[in-house]
C-alpha positions as CSV (number, residue, x, y, z in Angstrom):
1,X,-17.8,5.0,2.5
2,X,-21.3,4.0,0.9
3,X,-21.2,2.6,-2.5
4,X,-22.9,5.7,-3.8
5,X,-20.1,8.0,-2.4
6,X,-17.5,5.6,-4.5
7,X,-19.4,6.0,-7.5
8,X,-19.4,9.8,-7.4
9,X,-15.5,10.1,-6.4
10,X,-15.3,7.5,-9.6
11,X,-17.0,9.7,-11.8
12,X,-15.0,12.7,-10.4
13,X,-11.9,11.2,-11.1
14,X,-13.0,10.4,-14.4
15,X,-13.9,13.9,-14.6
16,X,-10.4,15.2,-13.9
17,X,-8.5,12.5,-16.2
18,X,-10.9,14.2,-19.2
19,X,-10.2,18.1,-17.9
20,X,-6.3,16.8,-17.8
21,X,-6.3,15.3,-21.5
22,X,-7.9,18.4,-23.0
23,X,-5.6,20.6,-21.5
24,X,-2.6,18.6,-22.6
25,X,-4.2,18.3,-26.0
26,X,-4.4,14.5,-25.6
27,X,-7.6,12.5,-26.7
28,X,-9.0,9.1,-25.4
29,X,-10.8,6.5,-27.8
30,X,-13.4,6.4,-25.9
31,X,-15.6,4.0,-27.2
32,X,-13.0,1.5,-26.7
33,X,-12.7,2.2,-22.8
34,X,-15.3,0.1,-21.2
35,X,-16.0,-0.2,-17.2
36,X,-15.1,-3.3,-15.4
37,X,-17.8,-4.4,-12.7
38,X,-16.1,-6.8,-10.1
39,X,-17.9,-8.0,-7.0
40,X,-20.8,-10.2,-6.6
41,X,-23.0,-6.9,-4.9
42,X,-21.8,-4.5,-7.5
43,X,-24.8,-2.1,-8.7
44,X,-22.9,-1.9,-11.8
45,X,-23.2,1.8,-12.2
46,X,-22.7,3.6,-15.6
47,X,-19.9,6.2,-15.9
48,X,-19.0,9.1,-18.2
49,X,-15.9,10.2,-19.8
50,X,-16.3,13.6,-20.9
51,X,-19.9,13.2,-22.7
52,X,-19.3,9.4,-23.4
53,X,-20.9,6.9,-21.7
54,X,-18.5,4.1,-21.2
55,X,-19.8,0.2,-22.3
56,X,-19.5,-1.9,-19.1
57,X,-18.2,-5.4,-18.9
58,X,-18.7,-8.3,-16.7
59,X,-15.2,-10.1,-17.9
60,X,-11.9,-8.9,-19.7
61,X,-8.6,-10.4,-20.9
62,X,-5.6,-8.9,-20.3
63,X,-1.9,-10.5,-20.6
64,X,-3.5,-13.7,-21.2
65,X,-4.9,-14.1,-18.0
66,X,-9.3,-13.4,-18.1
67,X,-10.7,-11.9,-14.9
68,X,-14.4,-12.6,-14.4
69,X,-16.8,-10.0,-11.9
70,X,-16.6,-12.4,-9.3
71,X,-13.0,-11.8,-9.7
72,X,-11.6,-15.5,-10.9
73,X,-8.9,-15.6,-13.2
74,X,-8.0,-18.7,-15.6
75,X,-5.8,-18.4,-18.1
76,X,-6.9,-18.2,-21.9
């Protein structure tokens, strides 16, 4: 698989996660989702959710542990 096929079945199932929350009447904040590039080669694409384009990141924290794009962790 080419990176550009990854990004479209991505987008897709980004695509389906939306169709699924409408139908179940469930809504995403969506400007509080952001895309999380990891990789030293990553063409750091831009994805959609629903209309939204989602914010992109190079580094996020989670459970007090930060992982950076070229995937390092340290804790906080």
């Amino acid at each position: 698989m080419d990176m550009s096929e990854g990004q479209a079945i991505f987008q897709t199932d980004l695509d389906s996660l939306e169709e699924w929350a409408s139908k179940n009447y469930m809504k995403f904040k969506k400007d509080k989702h952001k895309v999380l590039h990891l990789g030293q080669h990553n063409q750091r694409a831009q994805y959609r959710l629903g209309s939204v384009w989602l914010g992109s990141s190079l580094a996020e924290g989670e459970l007090e542990v930060l992982v950076d794009n070229k995937l390092n962790m340290s804790q906080q």
